[in-house]
N, C-alpha and C positions, 0 to 999 in steps of 0.2 A: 197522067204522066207528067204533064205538064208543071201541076202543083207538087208533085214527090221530086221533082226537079228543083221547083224555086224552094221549097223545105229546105232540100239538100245546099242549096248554093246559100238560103240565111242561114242554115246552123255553120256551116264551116268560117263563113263572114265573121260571125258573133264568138268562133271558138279565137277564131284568127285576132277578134277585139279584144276579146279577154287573158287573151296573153300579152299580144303586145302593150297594150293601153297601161299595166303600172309597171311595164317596161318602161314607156319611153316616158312615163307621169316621174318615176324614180330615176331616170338616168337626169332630166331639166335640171335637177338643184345639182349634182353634182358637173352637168358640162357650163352652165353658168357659173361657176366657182371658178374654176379653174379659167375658163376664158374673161373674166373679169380680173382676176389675178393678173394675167399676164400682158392683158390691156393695162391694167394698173402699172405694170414694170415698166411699161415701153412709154407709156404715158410722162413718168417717171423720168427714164431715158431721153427722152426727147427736151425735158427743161433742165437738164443739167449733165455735165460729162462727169461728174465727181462721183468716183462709186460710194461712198460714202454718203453723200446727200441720195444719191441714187435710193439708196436701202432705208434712208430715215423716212424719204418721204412716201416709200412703199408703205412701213410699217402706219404712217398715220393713215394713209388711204384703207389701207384695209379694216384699221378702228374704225374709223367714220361710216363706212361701207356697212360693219358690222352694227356698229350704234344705230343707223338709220333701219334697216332691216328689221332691226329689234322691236324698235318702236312701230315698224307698220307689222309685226306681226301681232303687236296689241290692237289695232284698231279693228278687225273683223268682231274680237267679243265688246267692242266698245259700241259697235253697229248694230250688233244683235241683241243688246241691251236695251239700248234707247231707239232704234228704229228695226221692230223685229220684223215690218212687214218689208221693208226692204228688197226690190227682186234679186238683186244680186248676193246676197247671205249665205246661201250654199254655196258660191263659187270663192265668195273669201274666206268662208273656213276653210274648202277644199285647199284652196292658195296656201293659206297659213303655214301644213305642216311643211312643205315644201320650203317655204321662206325660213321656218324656221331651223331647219336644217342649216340651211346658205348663213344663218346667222353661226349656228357655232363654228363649221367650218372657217368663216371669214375671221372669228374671233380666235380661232385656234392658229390659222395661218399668220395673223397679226402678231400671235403670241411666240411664234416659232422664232418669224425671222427678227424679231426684238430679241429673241434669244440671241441666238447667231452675230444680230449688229451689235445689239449694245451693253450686252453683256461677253460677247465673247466666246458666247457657248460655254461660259462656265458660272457655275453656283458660286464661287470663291468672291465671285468682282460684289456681289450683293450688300457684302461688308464695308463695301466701300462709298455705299448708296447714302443719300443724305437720308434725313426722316422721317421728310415727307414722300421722298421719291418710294422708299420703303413702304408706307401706308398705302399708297396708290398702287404699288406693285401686291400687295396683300391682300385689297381691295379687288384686282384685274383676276385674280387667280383663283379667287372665292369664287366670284362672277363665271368664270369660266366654266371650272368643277361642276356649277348649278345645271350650267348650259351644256356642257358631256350628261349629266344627268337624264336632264329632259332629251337628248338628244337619242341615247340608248332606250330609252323607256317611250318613245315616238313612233319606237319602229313596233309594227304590227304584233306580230307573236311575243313580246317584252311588255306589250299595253296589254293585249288578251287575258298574260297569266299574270298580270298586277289586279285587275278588274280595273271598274267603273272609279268607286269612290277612291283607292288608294292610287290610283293614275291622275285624278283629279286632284288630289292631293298635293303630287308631286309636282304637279306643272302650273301650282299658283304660286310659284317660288321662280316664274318668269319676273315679277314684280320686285321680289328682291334684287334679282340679278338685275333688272335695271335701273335700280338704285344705285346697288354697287356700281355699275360700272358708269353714271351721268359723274359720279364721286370721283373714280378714276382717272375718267377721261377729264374733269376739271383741275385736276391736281396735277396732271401728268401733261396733258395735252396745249403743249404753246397753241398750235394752232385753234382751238377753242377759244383762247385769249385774244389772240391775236390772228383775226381770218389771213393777214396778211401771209404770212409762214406756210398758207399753203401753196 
């Protein structure tokens, strides 16, 4: 009785892990987003009363946020490359897809409110862009597109019916997007130039 007892109390445990567990593994990147977000406003808020600097210096915090992200979601296959006996390897790939989520989110929410600030929220003002700022903005949007890509195609049932090789495929076009966007962010980004500006 005893043992049809503890059965009963680990399958209910284990049923109880296997639901919550890529509950709460899938909600991390999305309440880290947002609660970085709005640490970034306040952070923000707090070095200046000008809502207009207010929102410039959100939009670069969340590049940077984005840029940095990016690049540690390359270092797990850079690990597993040259140090594959590594004990910790299974837990930075596991980390990876999760960060890389947090990457296009940050890159998308970057992209939003650049809308909004410095364009207006409108397409029209674009013409007005000088030709480099143009290049860089073409550059940031490519990069993006890449990153919604990989983004839709991460999520489980979207990798399933890609398969193995055309999923693979798709997601060494991380390396372009980070091209694109070191391009971007050095054409675009004063603060890059100049650490002071942040």
């Amino acid at each position: 009785n005893q043992q049809a007892v503890a059965e009963r109390e680990f399958s209910t445990a284990k049923l109880f892990s296997n639901f919550f567990t890529p509950l709460v593994r899938g909600l991390v990147p999305y309440v880290t987003v947002v609660s970085w977000t709005v640490g970034l406003y306040y952070f923000a808020l707090v070095q200046t009363s000008a809502t207009t600097e207010i929102y410039s210096k959100l939009v670069r915090y969340l590049g940077l946020t984005a840029l940095f992200l990016l690049f540690l979601v390359l270092v797990p296959g850079l690990v597993e490359v040259y140090f594959p006996r590594f004990a910790l390897n299974n837990l930075l790939l596991t980390a990876r897809k999760s960060i890389g989520f947090m990457v296009f989110f940050f890159a998308l929410f970057h992209a939003v409110v650049a809308f909004f600030h410095n364009f207006s929220g409108s397409v029209q003002t674009y013409h007005l862009l000088s030709s480099q700022f143009k290049v860089a903005l073409i550059l940031g949007l490519v990069a993006l597109g890449i990153l919604t890509i990989m983004a839709v195609t991460a999520i489980d049932l979207v990798a399933h019916l890609l398969g193995p090789k055309l999923w693979k495929f798709i997601h060494r076009f991380i390396y372009i997007a980070a091209i694109l966007i070191l391009f971007h962010a050095n054409m675009r980004g004063v603060h890059l130039q100049d650490p002071r500006s942040l």
